[in-house]
PASEBA-1860 file (N, C-alpha, C; in nm, 3 decimals):
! residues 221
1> XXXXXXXX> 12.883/9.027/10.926/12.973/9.083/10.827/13.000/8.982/10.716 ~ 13.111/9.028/10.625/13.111/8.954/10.485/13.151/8.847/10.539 ~ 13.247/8.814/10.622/13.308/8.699/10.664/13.212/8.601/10.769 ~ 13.162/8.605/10.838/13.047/8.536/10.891/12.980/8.468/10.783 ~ 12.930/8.563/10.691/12.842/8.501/10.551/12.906/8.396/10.475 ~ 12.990/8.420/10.445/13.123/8.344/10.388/13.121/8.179/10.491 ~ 13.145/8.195/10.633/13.147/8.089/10.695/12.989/8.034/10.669 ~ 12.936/8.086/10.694/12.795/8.028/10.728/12.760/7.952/10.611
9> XXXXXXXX> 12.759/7.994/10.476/12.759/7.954/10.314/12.826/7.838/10.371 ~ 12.963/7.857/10.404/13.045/7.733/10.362/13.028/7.571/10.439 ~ 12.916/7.610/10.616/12.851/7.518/10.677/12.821/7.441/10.591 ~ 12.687/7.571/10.531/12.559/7.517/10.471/12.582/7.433/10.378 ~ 12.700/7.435/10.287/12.748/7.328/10.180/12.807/7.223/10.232 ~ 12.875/7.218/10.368/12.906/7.097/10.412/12.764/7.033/10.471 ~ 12.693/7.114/10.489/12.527/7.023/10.554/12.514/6.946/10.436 ~ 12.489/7.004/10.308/12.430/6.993/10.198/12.471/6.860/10.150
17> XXXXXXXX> 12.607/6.865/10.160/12.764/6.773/10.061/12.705/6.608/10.167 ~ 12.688/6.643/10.289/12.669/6.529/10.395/12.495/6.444/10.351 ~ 12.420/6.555/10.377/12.242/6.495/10.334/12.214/6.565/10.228 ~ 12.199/6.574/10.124/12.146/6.617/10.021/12.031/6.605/10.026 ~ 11.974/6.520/10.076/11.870/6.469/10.073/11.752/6.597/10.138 ~ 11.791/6.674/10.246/11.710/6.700/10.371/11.724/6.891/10.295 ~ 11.606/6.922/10.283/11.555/7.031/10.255/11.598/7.169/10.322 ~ 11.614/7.124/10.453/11.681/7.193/10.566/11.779/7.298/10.533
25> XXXXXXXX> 11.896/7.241/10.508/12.027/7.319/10.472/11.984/7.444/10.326 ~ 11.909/7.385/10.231/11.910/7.424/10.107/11.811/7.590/10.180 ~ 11.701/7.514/10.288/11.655/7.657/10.307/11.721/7.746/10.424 ~ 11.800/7.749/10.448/11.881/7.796/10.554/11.965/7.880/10.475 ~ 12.019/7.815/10.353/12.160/7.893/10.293/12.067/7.973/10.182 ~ 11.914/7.969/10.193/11.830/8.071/10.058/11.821/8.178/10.214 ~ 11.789/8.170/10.327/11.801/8.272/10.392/11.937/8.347/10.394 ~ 12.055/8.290/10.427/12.181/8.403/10.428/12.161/8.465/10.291
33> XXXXXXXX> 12.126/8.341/10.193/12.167/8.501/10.049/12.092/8.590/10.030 ~ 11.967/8.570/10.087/11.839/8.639/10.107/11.914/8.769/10.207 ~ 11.934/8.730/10.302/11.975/8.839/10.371/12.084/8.924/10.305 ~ 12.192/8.861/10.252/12.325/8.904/10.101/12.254/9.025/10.074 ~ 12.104/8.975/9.969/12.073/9.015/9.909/12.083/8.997/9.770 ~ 12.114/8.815/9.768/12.160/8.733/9.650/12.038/8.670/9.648 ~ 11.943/8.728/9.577/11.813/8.645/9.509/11.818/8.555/9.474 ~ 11.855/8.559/9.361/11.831/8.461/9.251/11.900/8.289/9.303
41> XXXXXXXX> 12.035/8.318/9.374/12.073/8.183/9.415/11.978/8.177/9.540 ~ 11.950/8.293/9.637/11.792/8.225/9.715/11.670/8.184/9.651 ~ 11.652/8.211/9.529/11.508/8.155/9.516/11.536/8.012/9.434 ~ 11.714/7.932/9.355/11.709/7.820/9.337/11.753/7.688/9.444 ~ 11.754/7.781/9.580/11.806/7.702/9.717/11.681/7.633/9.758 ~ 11.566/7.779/9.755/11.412/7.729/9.805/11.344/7.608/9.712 ~ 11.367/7.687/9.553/11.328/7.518/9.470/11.358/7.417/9.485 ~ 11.459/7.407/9.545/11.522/7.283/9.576/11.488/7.231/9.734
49> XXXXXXXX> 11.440/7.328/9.813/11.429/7.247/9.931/11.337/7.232/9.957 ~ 11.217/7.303/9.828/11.058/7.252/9.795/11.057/7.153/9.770 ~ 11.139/7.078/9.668/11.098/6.946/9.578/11.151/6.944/9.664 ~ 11.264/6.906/9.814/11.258/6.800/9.874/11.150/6.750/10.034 ~ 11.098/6.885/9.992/10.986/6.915/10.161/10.912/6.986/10.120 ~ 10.804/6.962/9.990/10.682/6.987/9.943/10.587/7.033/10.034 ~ 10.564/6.972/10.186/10.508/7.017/10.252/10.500/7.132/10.392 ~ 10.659/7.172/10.363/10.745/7.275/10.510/10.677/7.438/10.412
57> XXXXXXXX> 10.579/7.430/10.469/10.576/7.553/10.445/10.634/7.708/10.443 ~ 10.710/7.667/10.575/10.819/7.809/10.564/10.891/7.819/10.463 ~ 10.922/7.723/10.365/10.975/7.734/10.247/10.932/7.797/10.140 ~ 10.827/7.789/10.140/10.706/7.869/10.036/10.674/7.994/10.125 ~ 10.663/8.056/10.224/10.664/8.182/10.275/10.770/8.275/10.225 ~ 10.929/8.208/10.260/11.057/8.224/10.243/11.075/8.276/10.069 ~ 11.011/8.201/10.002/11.010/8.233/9.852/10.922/8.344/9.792 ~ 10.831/8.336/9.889/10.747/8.503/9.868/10.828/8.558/9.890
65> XXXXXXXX> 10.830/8.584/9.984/10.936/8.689/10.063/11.015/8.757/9.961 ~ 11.128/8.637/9.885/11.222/8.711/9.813/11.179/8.719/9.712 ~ 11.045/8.643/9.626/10.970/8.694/9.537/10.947/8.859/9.477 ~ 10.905/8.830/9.621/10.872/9.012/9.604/10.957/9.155/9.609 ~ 11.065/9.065/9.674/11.224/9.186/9.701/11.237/9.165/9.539 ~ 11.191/9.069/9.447/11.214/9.054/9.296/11.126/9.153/9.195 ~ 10.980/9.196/9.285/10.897/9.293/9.225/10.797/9.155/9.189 ~ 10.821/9.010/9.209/10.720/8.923/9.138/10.605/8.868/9.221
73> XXXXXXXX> 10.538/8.960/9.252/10.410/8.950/9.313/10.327/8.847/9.279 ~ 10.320/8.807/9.185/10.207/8.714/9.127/10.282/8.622/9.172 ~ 10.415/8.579/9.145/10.482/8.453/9.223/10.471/8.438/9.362 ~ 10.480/8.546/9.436/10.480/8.584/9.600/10.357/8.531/9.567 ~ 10.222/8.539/9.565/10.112/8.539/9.607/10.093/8.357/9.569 ~ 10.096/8.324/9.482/10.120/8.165/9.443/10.184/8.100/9.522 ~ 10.283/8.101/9.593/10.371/8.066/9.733/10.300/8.058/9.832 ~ 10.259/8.206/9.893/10.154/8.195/9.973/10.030/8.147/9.978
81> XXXXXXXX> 9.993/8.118/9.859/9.850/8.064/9.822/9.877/7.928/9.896 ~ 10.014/7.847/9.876/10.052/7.720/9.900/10.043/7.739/10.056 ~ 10.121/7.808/10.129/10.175/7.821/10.215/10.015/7.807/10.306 ~ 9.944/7.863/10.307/9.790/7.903/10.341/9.719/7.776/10.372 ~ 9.766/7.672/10.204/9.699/7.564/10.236/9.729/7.470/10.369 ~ 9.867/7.519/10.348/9.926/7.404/10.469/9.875/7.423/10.615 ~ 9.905/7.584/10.620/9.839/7.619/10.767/9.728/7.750/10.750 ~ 9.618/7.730/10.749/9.497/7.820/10.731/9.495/7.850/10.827
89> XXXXXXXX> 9.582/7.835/10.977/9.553/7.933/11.050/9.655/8.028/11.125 ~ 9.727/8.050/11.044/9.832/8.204/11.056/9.796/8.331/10.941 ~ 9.751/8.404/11.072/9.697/8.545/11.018/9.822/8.627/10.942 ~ 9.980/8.579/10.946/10.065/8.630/10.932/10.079/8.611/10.771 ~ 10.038/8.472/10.747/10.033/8.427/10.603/9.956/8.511/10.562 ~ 9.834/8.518/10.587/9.679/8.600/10.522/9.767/8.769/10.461 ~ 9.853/8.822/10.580/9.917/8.963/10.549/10.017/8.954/10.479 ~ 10.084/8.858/10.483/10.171/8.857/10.334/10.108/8.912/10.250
97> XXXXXXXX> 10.001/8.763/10.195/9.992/8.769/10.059/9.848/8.874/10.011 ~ 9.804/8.952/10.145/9.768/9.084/10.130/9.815/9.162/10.076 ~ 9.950/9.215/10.137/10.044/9.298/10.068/10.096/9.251/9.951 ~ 10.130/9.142/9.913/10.174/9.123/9.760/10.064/9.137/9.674 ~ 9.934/9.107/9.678/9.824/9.130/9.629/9.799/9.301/9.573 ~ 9.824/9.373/9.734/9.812/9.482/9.699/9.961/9.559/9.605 ~ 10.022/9.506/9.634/10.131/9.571/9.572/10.139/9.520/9.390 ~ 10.090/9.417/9.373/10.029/9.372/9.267/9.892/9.397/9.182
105> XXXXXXXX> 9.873/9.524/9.244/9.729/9.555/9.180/9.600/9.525/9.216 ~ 9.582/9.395/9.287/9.494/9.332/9.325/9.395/9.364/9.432 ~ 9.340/9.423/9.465/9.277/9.556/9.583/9.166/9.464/9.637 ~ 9.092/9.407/9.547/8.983/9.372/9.579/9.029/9.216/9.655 ~ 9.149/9.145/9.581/9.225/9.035/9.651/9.269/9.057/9.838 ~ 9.334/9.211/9.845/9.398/9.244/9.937/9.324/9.269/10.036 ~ 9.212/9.312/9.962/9.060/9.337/10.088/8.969/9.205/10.132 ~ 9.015/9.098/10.041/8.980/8.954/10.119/9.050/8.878/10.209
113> XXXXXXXX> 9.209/8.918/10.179/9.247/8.893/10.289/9.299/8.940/10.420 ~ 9.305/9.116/10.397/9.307/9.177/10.518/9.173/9.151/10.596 ~ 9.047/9.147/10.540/8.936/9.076/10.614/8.995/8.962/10.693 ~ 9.044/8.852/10.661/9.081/8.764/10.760/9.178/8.786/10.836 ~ 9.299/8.842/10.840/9.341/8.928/10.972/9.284/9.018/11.005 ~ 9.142/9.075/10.997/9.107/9.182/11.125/9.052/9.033/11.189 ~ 8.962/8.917/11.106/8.912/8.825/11.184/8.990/8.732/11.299 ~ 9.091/8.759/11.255/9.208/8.657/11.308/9.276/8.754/11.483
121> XXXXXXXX> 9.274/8.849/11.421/9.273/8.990/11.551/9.200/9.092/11.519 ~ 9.096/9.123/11.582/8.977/9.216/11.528/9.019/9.327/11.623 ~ 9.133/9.335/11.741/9.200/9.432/11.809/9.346/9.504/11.791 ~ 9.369/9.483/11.701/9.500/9.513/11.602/9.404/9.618/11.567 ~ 9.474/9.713/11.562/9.452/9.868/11.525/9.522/9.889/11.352 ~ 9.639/9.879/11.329/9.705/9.841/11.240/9.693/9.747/11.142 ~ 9.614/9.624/11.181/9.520/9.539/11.077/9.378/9.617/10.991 ~ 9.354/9.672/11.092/9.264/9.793/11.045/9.285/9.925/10.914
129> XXXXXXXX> 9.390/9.951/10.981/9.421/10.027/10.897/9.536/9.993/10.751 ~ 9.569/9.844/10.799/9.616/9.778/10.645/9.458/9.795/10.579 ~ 9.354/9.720/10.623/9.258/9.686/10.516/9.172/9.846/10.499 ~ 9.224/9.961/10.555/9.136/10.072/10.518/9.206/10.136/10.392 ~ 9.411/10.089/10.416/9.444/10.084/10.287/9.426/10.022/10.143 ~ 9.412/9.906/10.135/9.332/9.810/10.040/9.170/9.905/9.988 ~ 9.096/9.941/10.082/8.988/9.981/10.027/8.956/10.091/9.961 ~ 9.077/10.190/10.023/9.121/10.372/9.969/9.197/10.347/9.823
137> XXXXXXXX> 9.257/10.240/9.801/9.301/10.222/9.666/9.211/10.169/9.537 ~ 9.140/10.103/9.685/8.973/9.978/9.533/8.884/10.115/9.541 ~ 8.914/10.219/9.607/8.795/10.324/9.536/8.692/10.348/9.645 ~ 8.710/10.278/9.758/8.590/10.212/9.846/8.601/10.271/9.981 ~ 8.584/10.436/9.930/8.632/10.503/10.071/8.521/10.530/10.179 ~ 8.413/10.481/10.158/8.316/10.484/10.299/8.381/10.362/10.402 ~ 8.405/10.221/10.309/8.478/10.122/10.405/8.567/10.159/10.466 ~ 8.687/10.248/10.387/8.834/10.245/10.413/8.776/10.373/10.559
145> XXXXXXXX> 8.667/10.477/10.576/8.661/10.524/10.665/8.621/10.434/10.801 ~ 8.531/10.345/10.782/8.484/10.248/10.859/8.553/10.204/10.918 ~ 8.664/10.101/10.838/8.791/10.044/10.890/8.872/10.124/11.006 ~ 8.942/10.278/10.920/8.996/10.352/11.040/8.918/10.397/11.165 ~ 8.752/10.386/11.138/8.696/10.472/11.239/8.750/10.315/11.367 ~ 8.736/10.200/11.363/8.786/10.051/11.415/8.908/10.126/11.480 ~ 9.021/10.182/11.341/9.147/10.144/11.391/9.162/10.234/11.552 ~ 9.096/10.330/11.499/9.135/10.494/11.608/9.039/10.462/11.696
153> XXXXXXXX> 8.923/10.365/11.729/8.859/10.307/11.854/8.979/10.189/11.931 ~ 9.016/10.176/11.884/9.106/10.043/11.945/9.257/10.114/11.998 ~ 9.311/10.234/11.945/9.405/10.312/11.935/9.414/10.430/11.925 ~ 9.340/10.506/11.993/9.317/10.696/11.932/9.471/10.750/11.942 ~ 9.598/10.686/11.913/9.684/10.780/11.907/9.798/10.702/11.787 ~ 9.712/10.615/11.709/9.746/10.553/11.595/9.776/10.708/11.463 ~ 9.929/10.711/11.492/9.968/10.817/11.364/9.914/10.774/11.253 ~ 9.966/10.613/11.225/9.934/10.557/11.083/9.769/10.545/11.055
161> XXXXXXXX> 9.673/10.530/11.190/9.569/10.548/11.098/9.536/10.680/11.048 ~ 9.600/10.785/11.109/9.547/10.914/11.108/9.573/10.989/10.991 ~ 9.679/10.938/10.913/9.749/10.947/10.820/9.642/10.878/10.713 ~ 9.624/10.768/10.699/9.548/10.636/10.643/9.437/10.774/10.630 ~ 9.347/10.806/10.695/9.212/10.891/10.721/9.269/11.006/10.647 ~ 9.383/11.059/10.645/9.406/11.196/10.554/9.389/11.140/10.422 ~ 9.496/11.019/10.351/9.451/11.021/10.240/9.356/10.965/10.171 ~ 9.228/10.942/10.250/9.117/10.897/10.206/9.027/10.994/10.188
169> XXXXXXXX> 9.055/11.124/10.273/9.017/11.246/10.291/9.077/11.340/10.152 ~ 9.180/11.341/10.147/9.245/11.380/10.008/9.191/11.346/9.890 ~ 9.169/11.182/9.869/9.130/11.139/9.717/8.951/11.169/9.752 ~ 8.891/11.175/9.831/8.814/11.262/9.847/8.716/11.424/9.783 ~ 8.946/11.493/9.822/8.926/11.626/9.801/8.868/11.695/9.939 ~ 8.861/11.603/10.050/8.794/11.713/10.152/8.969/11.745/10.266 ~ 9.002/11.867/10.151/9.149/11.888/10.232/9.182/11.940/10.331 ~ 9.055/11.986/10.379/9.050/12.022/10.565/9.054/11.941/10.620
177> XXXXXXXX> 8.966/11.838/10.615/8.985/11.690/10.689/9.117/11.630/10.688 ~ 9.141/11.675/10.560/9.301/11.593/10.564/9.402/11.635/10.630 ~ 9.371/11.764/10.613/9.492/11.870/10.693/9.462/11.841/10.818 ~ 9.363/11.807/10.885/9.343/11.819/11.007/9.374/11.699/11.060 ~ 9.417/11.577/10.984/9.427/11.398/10.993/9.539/11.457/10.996 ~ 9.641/11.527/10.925/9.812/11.523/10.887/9.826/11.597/11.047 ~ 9.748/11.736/11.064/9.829/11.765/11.197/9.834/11.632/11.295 ~ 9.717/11.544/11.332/9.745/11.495/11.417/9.796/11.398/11.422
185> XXXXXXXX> 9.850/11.358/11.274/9.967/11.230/11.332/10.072/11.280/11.319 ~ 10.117/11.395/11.237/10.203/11.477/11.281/10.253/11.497/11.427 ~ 10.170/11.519/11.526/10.171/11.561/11.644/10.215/11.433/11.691 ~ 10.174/11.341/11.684/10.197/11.195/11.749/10.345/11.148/11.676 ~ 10.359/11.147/11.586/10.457/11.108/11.533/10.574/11.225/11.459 ~ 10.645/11.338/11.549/10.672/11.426/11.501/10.823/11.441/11.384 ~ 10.869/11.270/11.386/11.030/11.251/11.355/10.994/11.156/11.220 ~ 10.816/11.142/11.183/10.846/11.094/11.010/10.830/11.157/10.929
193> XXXXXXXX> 10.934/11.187/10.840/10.939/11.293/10.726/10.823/11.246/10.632 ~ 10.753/11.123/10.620/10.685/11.103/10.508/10.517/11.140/10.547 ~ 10.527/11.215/10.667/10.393/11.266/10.669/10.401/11.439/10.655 ~ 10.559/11.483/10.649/10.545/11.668/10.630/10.527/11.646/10.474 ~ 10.562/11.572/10.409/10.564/11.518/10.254/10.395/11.560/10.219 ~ 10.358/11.457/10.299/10.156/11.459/10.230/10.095/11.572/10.311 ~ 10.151/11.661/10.395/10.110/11.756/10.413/10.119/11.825/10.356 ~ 10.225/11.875/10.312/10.293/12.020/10.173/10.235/11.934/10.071
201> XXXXXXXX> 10.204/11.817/10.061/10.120/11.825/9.917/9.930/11.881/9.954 ~ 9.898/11.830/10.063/9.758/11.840/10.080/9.756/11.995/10.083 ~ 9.832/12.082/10.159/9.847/12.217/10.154/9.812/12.263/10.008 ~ 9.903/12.251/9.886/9.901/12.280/9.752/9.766/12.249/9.723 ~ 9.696/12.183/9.793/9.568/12.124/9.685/9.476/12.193/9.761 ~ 9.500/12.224/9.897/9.418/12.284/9.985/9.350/12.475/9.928 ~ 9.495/12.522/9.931/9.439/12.633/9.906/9.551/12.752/9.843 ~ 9.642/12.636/9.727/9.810/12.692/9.685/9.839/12.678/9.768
209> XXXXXXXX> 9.871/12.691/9.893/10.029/12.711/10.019/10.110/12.713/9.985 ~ 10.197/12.822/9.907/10.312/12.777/9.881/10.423/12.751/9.987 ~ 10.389/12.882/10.054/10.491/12.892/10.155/10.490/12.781/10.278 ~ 10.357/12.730/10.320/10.365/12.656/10.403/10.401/12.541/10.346 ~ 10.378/12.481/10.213/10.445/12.345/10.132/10.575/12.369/10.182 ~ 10.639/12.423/10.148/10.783/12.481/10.118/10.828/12.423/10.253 ~ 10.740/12.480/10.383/10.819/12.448/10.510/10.823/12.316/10.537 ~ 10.678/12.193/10.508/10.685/12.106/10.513/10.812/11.987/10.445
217> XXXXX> 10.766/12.071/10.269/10.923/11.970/10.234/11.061/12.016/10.305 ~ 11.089/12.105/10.364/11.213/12.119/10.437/11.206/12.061/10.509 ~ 11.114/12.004/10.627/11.110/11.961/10.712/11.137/11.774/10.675 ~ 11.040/11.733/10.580/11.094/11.632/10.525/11.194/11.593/10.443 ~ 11.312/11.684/10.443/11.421/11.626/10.383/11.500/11.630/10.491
END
């Protein structure tokens, strides 16, 4: 609650007031405001506990992070670029700055490094179907099928790839396939509204539906 935050801030400035020196505190108190939801004083806590621990990488993860709660992807991905160097071998880093990549436009970026988390876990079902997303956006939908055909061998009751396979099936245009991807993660996953959503739309494109659209968006609101 507000008051916890309040204490915890007020530690973190007595850490601070004591070692100034030690990077520590500065990134500790960019996490509570981070959590606040006070950016901007989290991302001049992390500058500061960069220049004093240039090399703690969780600090540069930490600054993606809220980078991107900022919309500044290109900064997120520059962080992580750092962060990567330090330890090249966390697949967790690689999916960051996947997703900021992709959320940044960058498709063909996002598909180099979701490649290294399927490499990093080539049994992650869900790594799979991150990079079948990356490839359904670069245009590159024989891969992005490839990828899911991986995800739904490792997982045949993966909603999200099944979903993933509808709208690759959609930008496609093959809206039977899709309809037939939406029932079944539908079926598996019957309580997320954001798949009756791409159903009542695939319906409309399918063949008008009005009426069956209609039931879907009710269902998703």
């Amino acid at each position: 609650n507000k008051k916890d935050y309040q204490k915890s801030l007020s530690d973190l400035a007595d850490a601070i007031r004591i070692d100034p020196k030690s990077g520590s505190p500065y990134a500790h108190r960019a996490f509570v405001n981070s959590t606040k939801g006070d950016y901007q004083p989290a991302i001049a806590d992390l500058d500061q506990a960069i220049q004093l621990e240039p090399d703690e990488g969780s600090s540069y993860e930490m600054r993606a992070r809220v980078r991107s709660e900022l919309h500044d992807y290109e900064g997120a991905r520059k962080d992580l670029d750092r962060a990567i160097r330090l330890d090249p071998s966390d697949a967790d880093l690689f999916n960051e700055r996947a997703y900021a990549e992709y959320l940044n436009g960058g498709y063909a970026l996002a598909i180099r490094d979701y490649h290294a988390v399927v490499r990093f876990h080539p049994g992650d079902a869900d790594a799979w179907s991150d990079l079948a997303l990356a490839y359904d956006a670069n245009q590159n939908y024989q891969q992005a099928l490839e990828a899911l055909a991986h995800a739904l061998k490792i997982n045949p009751d993966s909603s999200y790839a099944y979903s993933q396979r509808a709208d690759v099936h959609g930008a496609q245009k093959k809206y039977d396939l899709a309809l037939e991807d939406l029932n079944k993660a539908i079926a598996l996953a019957p309580d997320n509204p954001d798949l009756y959503e791409s159903r009542a739309q695939i319906r409309l494109l399918r063949n008008n539906d009005a009426a069956g659209s209609l039931a879907d968006f009710a269902k998703e609101l």
